[in-house]
C-alpha positions in Angstrom: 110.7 35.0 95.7 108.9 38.2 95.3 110.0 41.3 97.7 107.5 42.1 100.7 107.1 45.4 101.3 105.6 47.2 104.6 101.6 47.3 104.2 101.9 44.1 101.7 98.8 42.0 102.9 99.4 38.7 105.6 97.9 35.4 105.6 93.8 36.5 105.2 93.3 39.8 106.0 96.7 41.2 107.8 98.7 43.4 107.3 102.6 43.2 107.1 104.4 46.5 109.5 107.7 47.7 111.0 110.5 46.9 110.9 110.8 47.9 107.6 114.1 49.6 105.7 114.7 53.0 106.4 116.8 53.8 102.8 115.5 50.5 100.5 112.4 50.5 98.7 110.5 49.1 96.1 107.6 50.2 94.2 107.8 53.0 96.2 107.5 51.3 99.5 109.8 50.3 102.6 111.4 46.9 102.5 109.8 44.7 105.4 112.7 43.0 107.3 112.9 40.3 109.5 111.5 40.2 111.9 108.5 42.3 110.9 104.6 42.1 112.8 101.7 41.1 111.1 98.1 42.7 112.4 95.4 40.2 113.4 93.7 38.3 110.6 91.5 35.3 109.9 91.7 32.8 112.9 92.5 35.1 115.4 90.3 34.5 118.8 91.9 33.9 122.4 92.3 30.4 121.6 94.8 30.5 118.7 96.2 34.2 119.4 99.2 33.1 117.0 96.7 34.7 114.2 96.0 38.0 116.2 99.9 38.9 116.7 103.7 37.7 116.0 106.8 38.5 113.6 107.5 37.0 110.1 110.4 35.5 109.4 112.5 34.3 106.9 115.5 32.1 105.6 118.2 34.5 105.0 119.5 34.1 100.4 122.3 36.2 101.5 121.1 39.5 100.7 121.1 42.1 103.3 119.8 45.4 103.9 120.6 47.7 106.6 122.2 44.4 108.1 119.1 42.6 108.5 117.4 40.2 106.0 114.8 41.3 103.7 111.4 39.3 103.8 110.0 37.7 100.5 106.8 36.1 99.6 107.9 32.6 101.3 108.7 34.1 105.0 106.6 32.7 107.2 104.5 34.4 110.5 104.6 32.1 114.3 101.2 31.3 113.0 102.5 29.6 109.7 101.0 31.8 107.5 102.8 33.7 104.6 102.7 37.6 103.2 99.8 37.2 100.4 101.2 40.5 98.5 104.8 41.2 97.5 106.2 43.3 94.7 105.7 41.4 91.3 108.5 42.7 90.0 111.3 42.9 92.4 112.8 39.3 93.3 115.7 37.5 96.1 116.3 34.4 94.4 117.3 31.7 97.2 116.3 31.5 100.8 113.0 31.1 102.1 110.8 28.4 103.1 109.9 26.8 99.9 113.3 25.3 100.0 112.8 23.8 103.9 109.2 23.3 103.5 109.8 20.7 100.8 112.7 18.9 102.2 110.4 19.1 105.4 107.1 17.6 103.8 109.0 15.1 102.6 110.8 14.1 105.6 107.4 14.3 107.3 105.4 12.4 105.2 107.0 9.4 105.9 110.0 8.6 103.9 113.2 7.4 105.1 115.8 8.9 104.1 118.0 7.5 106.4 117.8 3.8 105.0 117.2 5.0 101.0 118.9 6.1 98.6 118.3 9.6 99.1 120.7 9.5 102.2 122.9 11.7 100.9 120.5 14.2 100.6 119.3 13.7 104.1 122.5 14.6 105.0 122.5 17.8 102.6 119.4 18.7 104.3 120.9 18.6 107.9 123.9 20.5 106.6 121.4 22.9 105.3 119.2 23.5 107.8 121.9 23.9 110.8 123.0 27.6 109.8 119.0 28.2 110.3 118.6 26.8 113.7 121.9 28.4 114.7 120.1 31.9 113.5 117.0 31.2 115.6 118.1 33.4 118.6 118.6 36.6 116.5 114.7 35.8 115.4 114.3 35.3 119.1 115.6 38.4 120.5 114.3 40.5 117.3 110.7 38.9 118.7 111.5 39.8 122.1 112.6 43.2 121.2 109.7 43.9 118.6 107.3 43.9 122.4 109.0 45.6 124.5 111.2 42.8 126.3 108.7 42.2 129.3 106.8 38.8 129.8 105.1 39.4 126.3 108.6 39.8 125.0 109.3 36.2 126.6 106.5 34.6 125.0 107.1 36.3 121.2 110.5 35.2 121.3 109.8 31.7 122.5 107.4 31.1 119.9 109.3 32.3 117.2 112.0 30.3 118.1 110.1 26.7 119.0 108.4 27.2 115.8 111.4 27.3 113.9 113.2 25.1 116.1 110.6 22.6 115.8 110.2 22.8 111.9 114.1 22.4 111.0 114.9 20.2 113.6 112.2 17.9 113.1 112.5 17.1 109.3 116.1 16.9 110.2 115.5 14.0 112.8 113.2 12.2 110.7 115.1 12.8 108.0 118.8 10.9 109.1 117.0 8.9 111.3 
């Protein structure tokens, strides 16, 4: 997946901000990291204010920088949406949601895995998915601290973490189930 960089553009009409690496860049720009905010874009109103504020986050490929994971193309914002700009010549191969989001798709459209063939993978797919939900309070306290800590803090770092939680740990119910 391609690098996201800090000013890259979110989901229609955001931008991608801090935090961003202090010592990494590429194409002359900071790294985002984990983590970072997106501005308000399309579909922001009081009603969904997912779209008007929240952190991007990502499945860690095992690269690190400045200890914290660097975002690529496939992270994903509390609202679902995705950076829409990243370097197109700087890649992390592994990790993001592409990975999870068709294991999850799959698992959500309707097939049993559970009573298939595909079993096995099922069971891949929960093994894979734990070390994700077992990251989820780092993205939750990174949420929290990204505000300020306070009851905004509260409420960022609850939706990051339902949101993930919800993703990987529903695919993985239906999924063995």
């Amino acid at each position: 997946m391609s690098v996201v960089r800090l000013g890259d553009l979110f989901g229609m009409g955001g931008i991608v901000t801090v935090p961003a690496s202090s010592s990494v860049t590429v194409n002359g720009r900071p790294v985002a990291l984990q983590g970072a905010v997106y501005t308000p874009h399309i579909g922001c109103t009081p009603k969904t204010p997912q779209h008007c504020f929240g952190v991007i986050f990502d499945i860690p490929a095992g690269v690190t920088i400045e200890g914290q994971t660097p975002l690529t193309k496939g992270a994903k914002g509390i609202c679902g949406h995705s950076p829409t700009t990243a370097s197109s010549d700087v890649f992390i191969i592994g990790g993001g949601f592409g990975v999870l989001g068709a294991f999850a798709g799959l698992a959500l459209g309707g097939i049993d895995f559970g009573t298939s063939d595909l079993g096995g993978l099922a069971s891949g797919f929960a093994d894979f998915a734990a070390p994700v939900t077992e990251g989820l309070s780092s993205i939750g306290s990174a949420a929290s601290g990204l505000v300020g800590g306070g009851v905004l803090g509260q409420i960022a770092s609850g939706i990051a973490t339902s949101t993930v939680t919800g993703i990987a740990t529903g695919a993985v119910n239906r999924a063995i189930n």
